[in-house]
KOLTI-420229 format. One record per residue (C-alpha): residue number from 1; residue in three letters; chain; x, y, z. Coordinates in pm, whole numbers. Example, Ala and Ser with C-alpha at 12.3 -4.5 7.8 and 13.67 -1.06 7.14 Angstrom:
// KOLTI-420229
{pos=1; code=Ala; unit=A; east=1230; north=-450; up=780} $
{pos=2; code=Ser; unit=A; east=1367; north=-106; up=714} $
// end
This chain:
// KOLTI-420229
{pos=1; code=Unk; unit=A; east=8654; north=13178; up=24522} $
{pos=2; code=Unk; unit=A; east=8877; north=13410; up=24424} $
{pos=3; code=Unk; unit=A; east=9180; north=13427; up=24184} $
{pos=4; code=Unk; unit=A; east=9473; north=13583; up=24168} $
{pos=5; code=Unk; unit=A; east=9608; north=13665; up=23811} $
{pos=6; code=Unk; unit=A; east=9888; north=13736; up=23722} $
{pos=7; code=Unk; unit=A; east=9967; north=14047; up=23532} $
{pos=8; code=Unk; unit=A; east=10168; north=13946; up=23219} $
{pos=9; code=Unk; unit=A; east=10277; north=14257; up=23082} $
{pos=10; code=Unk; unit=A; east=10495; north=14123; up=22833} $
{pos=11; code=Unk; unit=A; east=10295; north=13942; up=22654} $
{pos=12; code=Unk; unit=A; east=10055; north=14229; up=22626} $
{pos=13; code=Unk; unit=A; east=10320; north=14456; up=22500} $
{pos=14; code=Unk; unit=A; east=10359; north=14245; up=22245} $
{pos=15; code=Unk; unit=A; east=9988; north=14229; up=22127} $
{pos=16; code=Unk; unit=A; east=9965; north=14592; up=22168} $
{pos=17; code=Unk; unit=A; east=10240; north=14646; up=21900} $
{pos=18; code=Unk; unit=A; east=10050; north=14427; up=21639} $
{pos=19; code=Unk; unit=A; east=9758; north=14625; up=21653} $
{pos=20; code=Unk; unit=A; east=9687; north=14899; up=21387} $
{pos=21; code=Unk; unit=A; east=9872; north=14651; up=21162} $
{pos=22; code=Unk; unit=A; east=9607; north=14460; up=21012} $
{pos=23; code=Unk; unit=A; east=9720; north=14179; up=21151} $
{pos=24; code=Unk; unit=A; east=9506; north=13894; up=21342} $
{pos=25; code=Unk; unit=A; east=9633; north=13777; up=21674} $
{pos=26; code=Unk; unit=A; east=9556; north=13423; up=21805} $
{pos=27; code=Unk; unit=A; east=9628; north=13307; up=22097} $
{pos=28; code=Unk; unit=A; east=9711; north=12942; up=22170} $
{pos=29; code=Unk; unit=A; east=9858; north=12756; up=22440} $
{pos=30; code=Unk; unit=A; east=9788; north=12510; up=22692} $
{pos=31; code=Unk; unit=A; east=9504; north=12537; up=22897} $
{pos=32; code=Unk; unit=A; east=9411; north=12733; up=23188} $
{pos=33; code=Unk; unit=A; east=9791; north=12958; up=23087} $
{pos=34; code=Unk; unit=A; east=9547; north=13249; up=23098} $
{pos=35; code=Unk; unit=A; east=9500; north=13330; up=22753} $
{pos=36; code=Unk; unit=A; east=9190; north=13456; up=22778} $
{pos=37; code=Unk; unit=A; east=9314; north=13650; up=23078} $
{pos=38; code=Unk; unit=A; east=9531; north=13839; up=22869} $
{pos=39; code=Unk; unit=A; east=9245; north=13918; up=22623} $
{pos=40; code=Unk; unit=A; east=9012; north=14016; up=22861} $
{pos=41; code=Unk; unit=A; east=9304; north=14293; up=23002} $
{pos=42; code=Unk; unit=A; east=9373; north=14474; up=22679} $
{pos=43; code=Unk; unit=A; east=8989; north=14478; up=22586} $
{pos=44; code=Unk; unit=A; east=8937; north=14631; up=22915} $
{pos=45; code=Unk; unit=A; east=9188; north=14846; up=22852} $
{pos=46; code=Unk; unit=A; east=9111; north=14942; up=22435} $
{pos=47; code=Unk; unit=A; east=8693; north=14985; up=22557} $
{pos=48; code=Unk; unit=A; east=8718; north=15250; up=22783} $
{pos=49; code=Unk; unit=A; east=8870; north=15488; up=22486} $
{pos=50; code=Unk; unit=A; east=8566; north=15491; up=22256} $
{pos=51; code=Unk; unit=A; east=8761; north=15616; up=21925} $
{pos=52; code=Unk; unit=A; east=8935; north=15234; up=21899} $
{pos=53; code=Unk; unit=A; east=8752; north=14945; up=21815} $
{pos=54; code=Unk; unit=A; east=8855; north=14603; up=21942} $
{pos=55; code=Unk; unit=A; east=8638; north=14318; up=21821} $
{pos=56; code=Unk; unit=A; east=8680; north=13974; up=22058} $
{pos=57; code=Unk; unit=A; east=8565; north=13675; up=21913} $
// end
């Protein structure tokens, strides 16, 4: 089956701007909100440029 998702851009903007911070971002929320949607987006993004390192976990 499947899926369409839904780009959320802002909330990715706002991730983005955390990073290089040392900060930690978690995500919560309710389930199936597409947190790990999001995630999965700006890793996708961040891997294909091999000079930053994103670590999921």
């Amino acid at each position: 089956m499947k899926q369409n998702l839904i780009e959320r851009q802002g909330y990715s903007d706002r991730i983005e701007r955390m990073f290089g911070k040392g900060m930690v971002v978690a995500l919560t929320g309710q389930r199936r909100v597409g947190k790990s949607c999001v995630m999965k987006r700006i890793y996708e993004k961040y891997s294909q440029d091999s000079s930053d390192l994103l670590t999921l976990t």
